[in-house]
mmCIF entry with sequence, helices, sheets and N, C-alpha, C, O atoms, coordinates in Angstrom:
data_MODEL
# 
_entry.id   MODEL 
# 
_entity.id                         1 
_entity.type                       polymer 
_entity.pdbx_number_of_molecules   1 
# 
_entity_poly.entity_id                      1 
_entity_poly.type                           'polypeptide(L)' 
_entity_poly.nstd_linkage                   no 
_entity_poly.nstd_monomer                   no 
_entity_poly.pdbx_seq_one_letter_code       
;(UNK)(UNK)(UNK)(UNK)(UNK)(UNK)(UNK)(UNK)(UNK)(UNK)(UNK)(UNK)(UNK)(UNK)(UNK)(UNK)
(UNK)(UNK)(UNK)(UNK)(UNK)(UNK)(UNK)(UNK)(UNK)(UNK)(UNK)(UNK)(UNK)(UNK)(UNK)(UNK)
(UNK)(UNK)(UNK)(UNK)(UNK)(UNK)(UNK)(UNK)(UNK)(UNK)(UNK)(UNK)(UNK)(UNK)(UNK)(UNK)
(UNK)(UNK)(UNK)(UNK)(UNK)
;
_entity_poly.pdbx_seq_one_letter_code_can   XXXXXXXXXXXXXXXXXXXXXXXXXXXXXXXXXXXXXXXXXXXXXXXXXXXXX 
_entity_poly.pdbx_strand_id                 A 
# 
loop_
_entity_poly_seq.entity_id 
_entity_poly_seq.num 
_entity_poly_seq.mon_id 
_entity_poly_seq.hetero 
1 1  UNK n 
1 2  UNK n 
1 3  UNK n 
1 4  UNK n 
1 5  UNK n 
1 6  UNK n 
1 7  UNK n 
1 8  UNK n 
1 9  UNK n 
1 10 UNK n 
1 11 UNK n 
1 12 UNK n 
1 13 UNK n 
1 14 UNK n 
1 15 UNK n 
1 16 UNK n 
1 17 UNK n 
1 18 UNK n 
1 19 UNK n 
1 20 UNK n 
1 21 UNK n 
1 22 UNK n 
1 23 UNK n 
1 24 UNK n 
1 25 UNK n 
1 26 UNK n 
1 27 UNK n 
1 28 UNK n 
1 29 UNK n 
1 30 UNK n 
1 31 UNK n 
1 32 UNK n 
1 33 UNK n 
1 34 UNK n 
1 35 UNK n 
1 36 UNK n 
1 37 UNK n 
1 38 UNK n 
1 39 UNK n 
1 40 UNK n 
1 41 UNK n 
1 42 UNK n 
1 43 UNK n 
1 44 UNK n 
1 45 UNK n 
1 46 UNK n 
1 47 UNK n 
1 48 UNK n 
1 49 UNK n 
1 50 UNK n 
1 51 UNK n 
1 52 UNK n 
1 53 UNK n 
# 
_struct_asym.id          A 
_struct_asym.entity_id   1 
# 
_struct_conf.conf_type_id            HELX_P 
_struct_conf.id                      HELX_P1 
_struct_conf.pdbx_PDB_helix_id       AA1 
_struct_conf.beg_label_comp_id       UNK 
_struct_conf.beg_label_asym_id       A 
_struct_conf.beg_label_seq_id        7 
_struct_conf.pdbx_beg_PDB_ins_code   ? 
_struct_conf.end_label_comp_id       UNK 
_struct_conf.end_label_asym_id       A 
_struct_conf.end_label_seq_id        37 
_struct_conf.pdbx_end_PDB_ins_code   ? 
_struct_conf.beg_auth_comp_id        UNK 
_struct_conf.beg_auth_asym_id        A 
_struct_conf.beg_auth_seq_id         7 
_struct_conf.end_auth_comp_id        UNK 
_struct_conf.end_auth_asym_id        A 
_struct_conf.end_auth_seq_id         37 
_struct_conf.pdbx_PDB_helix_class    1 
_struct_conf.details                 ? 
_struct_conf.pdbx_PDB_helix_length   31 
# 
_struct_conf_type.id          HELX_P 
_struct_conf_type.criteria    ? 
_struct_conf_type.reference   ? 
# 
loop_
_atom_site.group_PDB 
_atom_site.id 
_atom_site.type_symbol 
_atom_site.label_atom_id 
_atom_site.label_alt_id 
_atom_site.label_comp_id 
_atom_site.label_asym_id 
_atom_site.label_entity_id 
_atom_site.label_seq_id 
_atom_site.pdbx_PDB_ins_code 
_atom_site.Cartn_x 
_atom_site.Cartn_y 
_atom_site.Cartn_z 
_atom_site.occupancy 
_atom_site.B_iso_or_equiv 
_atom_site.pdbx_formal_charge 
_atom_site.auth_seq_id 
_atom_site.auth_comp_id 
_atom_site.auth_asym_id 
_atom_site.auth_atom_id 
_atom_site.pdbx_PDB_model_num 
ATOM 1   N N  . UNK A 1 1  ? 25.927  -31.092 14.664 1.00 0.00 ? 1  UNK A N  1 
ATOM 2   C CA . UNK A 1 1  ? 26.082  -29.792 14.040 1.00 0.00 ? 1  UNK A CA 1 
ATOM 3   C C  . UNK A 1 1  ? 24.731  -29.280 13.547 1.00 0.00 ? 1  UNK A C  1 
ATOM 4   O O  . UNK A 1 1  ? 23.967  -30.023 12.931 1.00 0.00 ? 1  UNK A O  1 
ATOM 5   N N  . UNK A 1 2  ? 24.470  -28.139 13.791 1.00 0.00 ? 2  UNK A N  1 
ATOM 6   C CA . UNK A 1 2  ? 23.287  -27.791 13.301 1.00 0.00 ? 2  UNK A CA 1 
ATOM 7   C C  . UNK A 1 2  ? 22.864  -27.481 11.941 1.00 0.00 ? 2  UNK A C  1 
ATOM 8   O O  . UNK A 1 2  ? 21.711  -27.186 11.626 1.00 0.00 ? 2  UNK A O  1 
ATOM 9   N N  . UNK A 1 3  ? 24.127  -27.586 10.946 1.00 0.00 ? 3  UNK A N  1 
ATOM 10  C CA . UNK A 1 3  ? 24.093  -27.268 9.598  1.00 0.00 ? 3  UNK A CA 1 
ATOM 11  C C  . UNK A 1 3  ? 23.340  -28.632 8.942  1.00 0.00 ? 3  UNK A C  1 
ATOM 12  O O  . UNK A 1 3  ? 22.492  -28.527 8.056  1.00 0.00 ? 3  UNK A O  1 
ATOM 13  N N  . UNK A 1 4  ? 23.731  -29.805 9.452  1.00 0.00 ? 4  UNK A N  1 
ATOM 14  C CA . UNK A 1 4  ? 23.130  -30.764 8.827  1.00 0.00 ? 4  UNK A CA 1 
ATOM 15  C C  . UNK A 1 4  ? 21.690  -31.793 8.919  1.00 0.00 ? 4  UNK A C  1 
ATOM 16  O O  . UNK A 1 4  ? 21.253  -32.865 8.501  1.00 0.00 ? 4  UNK A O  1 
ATOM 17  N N  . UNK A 1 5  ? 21.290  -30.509 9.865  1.00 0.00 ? 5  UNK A N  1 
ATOM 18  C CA . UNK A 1 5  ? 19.623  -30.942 10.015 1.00 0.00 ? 5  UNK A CA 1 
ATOM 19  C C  . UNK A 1 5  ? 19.303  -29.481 10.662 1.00 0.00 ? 5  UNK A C  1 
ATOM 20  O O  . UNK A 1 5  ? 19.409  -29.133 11.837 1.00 0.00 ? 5  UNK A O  1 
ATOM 21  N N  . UNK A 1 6  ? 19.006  -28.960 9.865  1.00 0.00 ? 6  UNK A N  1 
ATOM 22  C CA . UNK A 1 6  ? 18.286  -27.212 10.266 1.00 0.00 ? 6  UNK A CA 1 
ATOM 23  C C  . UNK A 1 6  ? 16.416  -27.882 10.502 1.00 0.00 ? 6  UNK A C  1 
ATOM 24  O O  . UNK A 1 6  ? 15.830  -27.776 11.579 1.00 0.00 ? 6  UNK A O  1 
ATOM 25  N N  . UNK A 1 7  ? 16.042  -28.267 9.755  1.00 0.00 ? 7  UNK A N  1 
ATOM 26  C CA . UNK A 1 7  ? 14.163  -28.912 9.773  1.00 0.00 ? 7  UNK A CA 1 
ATOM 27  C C  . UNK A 1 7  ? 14.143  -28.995 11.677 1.00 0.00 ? 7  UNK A C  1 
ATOM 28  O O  . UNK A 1 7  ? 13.649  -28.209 12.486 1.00 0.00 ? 7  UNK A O  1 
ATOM 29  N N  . UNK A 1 8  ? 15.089  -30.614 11.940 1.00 0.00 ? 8  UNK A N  1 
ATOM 30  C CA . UNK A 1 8  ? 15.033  -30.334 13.444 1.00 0.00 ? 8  UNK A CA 1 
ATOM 31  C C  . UNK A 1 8  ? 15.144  -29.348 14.436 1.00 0.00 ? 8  UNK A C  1 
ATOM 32  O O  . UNK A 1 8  ? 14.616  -29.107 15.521 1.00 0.00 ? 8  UNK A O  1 
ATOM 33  N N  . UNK A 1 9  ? 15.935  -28.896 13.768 1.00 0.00 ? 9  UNK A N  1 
ATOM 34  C CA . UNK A 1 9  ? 16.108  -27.248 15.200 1.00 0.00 ? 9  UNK A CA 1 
ATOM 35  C C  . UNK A 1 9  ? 15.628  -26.475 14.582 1.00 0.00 ? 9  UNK A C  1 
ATOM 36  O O  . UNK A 1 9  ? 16.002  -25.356 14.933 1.00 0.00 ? 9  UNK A O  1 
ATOM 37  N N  . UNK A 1 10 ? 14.887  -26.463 13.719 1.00 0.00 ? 10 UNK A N  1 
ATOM 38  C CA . UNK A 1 10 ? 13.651  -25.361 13.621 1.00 0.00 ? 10 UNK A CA 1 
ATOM 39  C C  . UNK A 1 10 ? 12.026  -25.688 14.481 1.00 0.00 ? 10 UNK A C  1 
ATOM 40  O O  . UNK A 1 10 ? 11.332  -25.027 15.253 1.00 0.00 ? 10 UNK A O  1 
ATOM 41  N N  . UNK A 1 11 ? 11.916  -27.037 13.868 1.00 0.00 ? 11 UNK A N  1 
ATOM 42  C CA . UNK A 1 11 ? 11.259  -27.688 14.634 1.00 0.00 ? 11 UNK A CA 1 
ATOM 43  C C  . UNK A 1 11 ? 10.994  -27.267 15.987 1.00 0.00 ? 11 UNK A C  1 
ATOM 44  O O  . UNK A 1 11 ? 10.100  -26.531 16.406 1.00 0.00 ? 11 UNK A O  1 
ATOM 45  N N  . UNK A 1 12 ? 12.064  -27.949 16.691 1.00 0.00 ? 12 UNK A N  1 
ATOM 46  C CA . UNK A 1 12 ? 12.371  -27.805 18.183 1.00 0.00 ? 12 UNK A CA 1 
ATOM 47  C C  . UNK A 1 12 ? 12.116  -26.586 18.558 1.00 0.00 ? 12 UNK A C  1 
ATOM 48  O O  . UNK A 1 12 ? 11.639  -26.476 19.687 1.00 0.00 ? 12 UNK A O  1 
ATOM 49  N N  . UNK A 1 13 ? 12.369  -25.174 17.662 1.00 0.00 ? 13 UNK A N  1 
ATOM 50  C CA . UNK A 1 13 ? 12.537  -24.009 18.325 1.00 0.00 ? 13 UNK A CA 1 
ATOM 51  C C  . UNK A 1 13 ? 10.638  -23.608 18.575 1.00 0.00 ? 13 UNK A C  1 
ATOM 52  O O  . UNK A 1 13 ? 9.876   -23.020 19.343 1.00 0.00 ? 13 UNK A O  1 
ATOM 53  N N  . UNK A 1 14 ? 10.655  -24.331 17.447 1.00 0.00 ? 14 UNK A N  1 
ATOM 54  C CA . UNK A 1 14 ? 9.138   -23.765 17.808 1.00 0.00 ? 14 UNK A CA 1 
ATOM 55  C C  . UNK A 1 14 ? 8.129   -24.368 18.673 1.00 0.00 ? 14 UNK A C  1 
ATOM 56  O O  . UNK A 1 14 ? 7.020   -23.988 19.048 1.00 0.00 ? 14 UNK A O  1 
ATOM 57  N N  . UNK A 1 15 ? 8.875   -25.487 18.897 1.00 0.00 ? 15 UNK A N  1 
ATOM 58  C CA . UNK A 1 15 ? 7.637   -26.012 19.999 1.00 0.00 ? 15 UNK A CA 1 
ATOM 59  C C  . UNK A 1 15 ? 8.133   -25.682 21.100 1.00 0.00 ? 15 UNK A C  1 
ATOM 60  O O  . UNK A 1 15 ? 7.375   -25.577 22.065 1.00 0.00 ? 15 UNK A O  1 
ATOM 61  N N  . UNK A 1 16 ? 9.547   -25.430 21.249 1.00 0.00 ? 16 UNK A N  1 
ATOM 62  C CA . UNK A 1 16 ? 9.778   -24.857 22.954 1.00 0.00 ? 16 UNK A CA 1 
ATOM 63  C C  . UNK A 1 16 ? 9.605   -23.639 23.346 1.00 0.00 ? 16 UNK A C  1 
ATOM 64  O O  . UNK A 1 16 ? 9.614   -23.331 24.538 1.00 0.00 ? 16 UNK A O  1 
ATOM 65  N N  . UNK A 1 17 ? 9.361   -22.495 22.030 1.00 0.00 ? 17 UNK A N  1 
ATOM 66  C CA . UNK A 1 17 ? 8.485   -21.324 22.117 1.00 0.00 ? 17 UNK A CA 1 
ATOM 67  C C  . UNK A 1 17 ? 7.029   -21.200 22.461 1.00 0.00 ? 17 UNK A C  1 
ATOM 68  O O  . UNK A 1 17 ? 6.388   -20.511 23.254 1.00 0.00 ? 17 UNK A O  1 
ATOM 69  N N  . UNK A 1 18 ? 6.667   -22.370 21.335 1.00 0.00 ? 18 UNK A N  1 
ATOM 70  C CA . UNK A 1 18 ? 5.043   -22.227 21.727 1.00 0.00 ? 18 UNK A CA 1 
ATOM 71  C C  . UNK A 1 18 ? 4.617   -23.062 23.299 1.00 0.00 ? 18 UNK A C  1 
ATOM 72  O O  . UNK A 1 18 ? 3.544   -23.146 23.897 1.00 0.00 ? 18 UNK A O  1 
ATOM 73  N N  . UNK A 1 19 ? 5.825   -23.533 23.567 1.00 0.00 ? 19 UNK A N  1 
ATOM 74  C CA . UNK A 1 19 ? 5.713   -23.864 24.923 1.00 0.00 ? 19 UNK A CA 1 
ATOM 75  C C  . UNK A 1 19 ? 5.200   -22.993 26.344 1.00 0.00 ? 19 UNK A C  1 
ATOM 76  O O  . UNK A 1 19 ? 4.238   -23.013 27.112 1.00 0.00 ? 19 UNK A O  1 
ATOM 77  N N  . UNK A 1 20 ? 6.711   -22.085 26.142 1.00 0.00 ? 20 UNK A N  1 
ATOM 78  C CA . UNK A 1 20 ? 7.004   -21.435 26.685 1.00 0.00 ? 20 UNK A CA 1 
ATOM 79  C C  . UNK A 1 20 ? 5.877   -20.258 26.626 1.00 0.00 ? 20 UNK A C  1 
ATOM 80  O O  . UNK A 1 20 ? 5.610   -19.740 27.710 1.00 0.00 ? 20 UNK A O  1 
ATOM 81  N N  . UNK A 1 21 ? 5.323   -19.877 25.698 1.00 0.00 ? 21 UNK A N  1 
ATOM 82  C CA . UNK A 1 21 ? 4.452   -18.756 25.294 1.00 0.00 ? 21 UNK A CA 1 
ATOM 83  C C  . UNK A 1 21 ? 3.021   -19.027 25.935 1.00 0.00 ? 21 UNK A C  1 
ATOM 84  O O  . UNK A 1 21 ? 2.402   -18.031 26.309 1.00 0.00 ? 21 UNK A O  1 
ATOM 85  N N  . UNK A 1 22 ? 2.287   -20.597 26.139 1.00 0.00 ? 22 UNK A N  1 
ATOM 86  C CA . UNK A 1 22 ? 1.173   -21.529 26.390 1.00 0.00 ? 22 UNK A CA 1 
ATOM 87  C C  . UNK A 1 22 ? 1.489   -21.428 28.274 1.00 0.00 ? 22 UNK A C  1 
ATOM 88  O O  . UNK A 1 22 ? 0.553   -21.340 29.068 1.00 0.00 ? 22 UNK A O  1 
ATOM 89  N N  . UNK A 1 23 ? 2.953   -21.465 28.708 1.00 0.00 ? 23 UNK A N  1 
ATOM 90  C CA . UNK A 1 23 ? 3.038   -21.687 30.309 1.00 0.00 ? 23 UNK A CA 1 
ATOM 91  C C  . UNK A 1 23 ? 3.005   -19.560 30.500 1.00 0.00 ? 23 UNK A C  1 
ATOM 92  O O  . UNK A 1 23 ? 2.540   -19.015 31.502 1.00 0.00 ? 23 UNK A O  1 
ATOM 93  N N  . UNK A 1 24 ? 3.467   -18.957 29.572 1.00 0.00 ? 24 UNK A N  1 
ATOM 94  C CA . UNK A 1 24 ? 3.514   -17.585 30.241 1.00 0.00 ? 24 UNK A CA 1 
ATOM 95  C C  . UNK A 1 24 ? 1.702   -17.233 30.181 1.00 0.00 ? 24 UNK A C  1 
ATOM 96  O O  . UNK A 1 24 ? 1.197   -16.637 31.133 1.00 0.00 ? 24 UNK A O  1 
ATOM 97  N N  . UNK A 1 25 ? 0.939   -17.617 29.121 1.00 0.00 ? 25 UNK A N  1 
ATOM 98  C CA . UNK A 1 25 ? -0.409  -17.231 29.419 1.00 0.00 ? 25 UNK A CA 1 
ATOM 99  C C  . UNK A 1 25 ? -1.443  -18.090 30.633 1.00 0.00 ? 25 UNK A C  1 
ATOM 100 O O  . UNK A 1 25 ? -2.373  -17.624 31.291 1.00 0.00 ? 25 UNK A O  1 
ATOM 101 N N  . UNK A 1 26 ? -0.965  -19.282 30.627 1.00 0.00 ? 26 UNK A N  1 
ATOM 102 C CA . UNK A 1 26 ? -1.598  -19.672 32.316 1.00 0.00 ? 26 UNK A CA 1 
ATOM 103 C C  . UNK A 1 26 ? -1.397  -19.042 33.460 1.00 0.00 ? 26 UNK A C  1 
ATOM 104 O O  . UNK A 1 26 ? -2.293  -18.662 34.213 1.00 0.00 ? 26 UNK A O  1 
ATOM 105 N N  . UNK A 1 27 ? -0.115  -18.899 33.646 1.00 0.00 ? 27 UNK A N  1 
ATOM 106 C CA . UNK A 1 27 ? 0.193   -17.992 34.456 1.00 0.00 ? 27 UNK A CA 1 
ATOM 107 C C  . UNK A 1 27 ? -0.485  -16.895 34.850 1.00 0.00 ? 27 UNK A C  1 
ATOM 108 O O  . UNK A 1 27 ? -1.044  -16.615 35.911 1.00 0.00 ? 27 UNK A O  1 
ATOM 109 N N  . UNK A 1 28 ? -0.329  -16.240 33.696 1.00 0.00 ? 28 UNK A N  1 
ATOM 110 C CA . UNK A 1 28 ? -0.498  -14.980 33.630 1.00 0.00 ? 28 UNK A CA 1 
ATOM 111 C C  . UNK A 1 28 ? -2.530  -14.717 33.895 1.00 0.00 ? 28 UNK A C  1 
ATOM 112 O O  . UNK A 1 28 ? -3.011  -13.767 34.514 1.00 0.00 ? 28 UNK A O  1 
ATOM 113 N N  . UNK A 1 29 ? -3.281  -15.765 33.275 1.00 0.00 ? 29 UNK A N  1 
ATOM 114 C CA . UNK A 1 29 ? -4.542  -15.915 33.510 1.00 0.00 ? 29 UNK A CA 1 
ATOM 115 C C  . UNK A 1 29 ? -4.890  -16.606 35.497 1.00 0.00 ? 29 UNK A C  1 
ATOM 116 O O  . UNK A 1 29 ? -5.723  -16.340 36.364 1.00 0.00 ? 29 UNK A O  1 
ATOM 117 N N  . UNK A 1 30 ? -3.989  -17.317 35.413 1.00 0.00 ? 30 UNK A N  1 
ATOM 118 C CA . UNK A 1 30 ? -4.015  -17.711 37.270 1.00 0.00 ? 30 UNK A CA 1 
ATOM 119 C C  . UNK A 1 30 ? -3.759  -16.568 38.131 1.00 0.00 ? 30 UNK A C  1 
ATOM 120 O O  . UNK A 1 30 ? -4.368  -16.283 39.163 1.00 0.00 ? 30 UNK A O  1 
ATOM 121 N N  . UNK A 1 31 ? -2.897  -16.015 37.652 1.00 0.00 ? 31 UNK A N  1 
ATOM 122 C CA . UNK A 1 31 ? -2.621  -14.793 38.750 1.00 0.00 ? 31 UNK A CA 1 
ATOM 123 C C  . UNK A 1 31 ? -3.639  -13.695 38.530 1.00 0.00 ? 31 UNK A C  1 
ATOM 124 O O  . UNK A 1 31 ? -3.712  -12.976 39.526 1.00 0.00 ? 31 UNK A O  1 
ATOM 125 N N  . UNK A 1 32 ? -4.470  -13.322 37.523 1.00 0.00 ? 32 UNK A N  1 
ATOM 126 C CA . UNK A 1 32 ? -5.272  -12.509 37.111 1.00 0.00 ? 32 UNK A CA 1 
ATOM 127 C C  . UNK A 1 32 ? -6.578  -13.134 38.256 1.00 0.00 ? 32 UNK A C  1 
ATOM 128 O O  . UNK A 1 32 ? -7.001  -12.360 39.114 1.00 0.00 ? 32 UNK A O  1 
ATOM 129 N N  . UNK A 1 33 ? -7.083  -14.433 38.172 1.00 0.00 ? 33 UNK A N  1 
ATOM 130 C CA . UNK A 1 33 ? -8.525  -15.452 38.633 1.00 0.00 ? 33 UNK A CA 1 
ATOM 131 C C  . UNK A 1 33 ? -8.120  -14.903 40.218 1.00 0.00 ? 33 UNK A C  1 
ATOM 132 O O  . UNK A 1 33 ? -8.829  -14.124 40.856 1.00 0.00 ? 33 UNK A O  1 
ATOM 133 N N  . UNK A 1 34 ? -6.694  -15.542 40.755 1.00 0.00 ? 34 UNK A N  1 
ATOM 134 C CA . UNK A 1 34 ? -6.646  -15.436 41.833 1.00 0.00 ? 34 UNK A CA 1 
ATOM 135 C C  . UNK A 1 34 ? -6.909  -14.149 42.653 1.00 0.00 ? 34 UNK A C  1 
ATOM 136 O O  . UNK A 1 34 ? -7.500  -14.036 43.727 1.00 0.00 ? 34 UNK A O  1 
ATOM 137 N N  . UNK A 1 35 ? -6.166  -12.959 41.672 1.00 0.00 ? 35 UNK A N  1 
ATOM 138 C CA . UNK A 1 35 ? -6.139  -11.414 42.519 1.00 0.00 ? 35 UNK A CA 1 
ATOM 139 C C  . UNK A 1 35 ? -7.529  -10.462 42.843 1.00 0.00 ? 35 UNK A C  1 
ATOM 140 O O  . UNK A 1 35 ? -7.785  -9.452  43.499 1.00 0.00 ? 35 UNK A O  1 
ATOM 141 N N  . UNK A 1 36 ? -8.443  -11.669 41.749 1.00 0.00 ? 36 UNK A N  1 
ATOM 142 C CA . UNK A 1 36 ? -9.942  -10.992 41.237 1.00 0.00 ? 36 UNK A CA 1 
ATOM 143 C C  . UNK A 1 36 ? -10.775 -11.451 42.561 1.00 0.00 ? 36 UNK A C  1 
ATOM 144 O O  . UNK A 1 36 ? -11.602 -10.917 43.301 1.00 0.00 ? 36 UNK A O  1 
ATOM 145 N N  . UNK A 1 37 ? -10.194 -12.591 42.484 1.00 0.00 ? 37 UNK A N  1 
ATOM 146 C CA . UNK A 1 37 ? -11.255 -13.275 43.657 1.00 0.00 ? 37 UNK A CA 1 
ATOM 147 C C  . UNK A 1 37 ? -10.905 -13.226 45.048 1.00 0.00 ? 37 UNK A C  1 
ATOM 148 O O  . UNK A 1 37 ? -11.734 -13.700 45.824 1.00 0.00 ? 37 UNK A O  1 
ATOM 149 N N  . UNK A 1 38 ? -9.511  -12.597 45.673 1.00 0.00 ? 38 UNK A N  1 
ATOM 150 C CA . UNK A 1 38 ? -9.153  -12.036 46.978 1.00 0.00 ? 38 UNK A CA 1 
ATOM 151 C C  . UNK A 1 38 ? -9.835  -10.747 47.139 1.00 0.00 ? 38 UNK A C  1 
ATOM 152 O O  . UNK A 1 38 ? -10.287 -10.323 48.202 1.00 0.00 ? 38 UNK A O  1 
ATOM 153 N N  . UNK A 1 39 ? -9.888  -9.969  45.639 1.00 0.00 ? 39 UNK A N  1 
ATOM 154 C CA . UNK A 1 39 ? -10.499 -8.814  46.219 1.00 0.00 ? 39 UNK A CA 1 
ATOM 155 C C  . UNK A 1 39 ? -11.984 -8.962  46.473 1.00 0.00 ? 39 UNK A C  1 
ATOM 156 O O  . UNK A 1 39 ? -12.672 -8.150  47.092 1.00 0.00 ? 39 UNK A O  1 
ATOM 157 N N  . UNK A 1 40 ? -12.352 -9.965  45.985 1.00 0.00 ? 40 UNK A N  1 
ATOM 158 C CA . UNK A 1 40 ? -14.084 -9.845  46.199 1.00 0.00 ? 40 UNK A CA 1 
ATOM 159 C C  . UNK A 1 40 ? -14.236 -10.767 47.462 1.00 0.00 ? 40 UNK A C  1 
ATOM 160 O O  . UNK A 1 40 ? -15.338 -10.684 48.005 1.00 0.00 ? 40 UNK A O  1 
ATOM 161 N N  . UNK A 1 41 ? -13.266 -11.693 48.071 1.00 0.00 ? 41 UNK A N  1 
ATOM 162 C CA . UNK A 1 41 ? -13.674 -12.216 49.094 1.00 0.00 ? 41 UNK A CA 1 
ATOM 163 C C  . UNK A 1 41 ? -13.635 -11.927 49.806 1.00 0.00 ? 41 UNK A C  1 
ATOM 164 O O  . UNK A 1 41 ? -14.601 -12.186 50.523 1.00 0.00 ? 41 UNK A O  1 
ATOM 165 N N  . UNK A 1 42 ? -12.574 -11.133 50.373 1.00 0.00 ? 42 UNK A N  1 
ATOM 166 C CA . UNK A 1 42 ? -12.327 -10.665 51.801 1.00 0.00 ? 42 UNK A CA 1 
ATOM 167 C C  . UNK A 1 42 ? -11.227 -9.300  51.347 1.00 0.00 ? 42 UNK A C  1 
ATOM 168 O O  . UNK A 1 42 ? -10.285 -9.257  50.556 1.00 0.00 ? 42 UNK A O  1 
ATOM 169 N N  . UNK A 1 43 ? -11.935 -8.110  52.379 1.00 0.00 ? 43 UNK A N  1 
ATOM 170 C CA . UNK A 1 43 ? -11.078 -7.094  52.314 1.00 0.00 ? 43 UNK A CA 1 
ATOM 171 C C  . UNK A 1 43 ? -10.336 -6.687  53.439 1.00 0.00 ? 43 UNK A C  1 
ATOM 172 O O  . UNK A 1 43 ? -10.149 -5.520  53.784 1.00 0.00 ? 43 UNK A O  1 
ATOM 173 N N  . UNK A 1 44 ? -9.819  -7.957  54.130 1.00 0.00 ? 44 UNK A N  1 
ATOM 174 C CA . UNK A 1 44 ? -8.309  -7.661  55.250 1.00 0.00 ? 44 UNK A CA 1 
ATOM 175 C C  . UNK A 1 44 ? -7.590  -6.790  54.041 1.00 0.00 ? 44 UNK A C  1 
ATOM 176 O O  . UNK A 1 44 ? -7.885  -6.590  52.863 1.00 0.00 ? 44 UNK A O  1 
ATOM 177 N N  . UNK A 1 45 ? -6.382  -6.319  54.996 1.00 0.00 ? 45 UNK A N  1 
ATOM 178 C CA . UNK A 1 45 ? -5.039  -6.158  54.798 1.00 0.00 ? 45 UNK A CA 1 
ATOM 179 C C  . UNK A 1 45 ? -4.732  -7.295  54.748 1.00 0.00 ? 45 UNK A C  1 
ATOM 180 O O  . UNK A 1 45 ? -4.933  -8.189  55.570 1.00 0.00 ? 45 UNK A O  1 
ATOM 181 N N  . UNK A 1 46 ? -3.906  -7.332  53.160 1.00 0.00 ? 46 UNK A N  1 
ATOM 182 C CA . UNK A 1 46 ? -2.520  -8.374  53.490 1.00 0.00 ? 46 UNK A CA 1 
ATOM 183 C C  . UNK A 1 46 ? -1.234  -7.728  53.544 1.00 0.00 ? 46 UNK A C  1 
ATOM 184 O O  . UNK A 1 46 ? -0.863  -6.656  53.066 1.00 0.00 ? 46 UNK A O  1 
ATOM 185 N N  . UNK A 1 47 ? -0.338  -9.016  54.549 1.00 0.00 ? 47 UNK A N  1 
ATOM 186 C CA . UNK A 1 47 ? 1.018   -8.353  54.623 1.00 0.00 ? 47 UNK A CA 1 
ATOM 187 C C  . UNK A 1 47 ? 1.738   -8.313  53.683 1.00 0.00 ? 47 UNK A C  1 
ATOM 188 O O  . UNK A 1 47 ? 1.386   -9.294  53.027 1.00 0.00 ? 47 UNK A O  1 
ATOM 189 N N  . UNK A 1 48 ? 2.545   -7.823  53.149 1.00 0.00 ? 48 UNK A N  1 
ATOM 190 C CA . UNK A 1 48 ? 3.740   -8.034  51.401 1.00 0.00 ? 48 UNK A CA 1 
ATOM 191 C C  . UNK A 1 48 ? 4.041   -8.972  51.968 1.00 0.00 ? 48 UNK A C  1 
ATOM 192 O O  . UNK A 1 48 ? 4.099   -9.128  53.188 1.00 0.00 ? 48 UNK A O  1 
ATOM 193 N N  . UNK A 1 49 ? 4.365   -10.026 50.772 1.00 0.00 ? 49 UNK A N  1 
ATOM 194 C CA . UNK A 1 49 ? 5.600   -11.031 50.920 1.00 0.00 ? 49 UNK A CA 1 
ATOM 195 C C  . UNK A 1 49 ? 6.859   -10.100 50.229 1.00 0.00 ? 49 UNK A C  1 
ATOM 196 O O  . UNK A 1 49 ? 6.887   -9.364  49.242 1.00 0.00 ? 49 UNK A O  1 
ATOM 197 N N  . UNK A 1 50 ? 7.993   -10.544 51.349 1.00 0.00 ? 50 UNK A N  1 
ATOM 198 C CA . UNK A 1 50 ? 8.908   -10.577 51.183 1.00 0.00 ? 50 UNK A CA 1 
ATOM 199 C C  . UNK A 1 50 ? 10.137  -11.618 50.533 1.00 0.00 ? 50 UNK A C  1 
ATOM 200 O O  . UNK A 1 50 ? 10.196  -12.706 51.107 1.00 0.00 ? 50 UNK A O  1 
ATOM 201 N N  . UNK A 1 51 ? 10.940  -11.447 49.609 1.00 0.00 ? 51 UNK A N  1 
ATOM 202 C CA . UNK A 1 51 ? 11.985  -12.858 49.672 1.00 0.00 ? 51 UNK A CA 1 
ATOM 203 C C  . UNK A 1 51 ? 12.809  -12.456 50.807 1.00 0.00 ? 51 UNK A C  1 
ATOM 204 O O  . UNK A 1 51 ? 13.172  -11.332 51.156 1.00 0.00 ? 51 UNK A O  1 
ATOM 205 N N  . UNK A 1 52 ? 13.075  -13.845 51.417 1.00 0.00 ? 52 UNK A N  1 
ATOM 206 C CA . UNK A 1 52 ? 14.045  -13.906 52.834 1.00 0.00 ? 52 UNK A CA 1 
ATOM 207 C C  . UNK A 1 52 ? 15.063  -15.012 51.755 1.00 0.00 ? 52 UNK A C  1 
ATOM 208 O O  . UNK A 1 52 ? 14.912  -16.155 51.326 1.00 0.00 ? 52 UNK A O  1 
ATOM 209 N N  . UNK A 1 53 ? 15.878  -14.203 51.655 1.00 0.00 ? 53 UNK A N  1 
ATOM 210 C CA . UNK A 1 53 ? 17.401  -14.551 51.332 1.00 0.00 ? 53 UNK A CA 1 
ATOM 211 C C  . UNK A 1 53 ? 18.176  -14.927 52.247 1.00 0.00 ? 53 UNK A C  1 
ATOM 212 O O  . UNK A 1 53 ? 19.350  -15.194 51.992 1.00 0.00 ? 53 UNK A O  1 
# 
């Protein structure tokens, strides 16, 4: 029950936030490194990816 230890699931909430918050800014910095450095390497056309469902 969560009434009889609130400390733990407060706990918990915050490290699976600051988790979650630490994997959305890698991301978000990888996809930034990567898009910087296609445009300066090579200026083909690329094709869209599509999802094939």
């Amino acid at each position: 029950m969560p009434q009889m230890m609130p400390l733990n699931w407060m706990t918990l909430f915050i490290y699976f936030s600051t988790l979650l918050i630490l994997f959305n800014i890698m991301n978000y910095y990888t996809t930034i490194n990567k898009s910087a450095s296609i445009k300066k390497s090579s200026k083909t056309t690329l094709k869209p990816l599509y999802w094939k469902w």
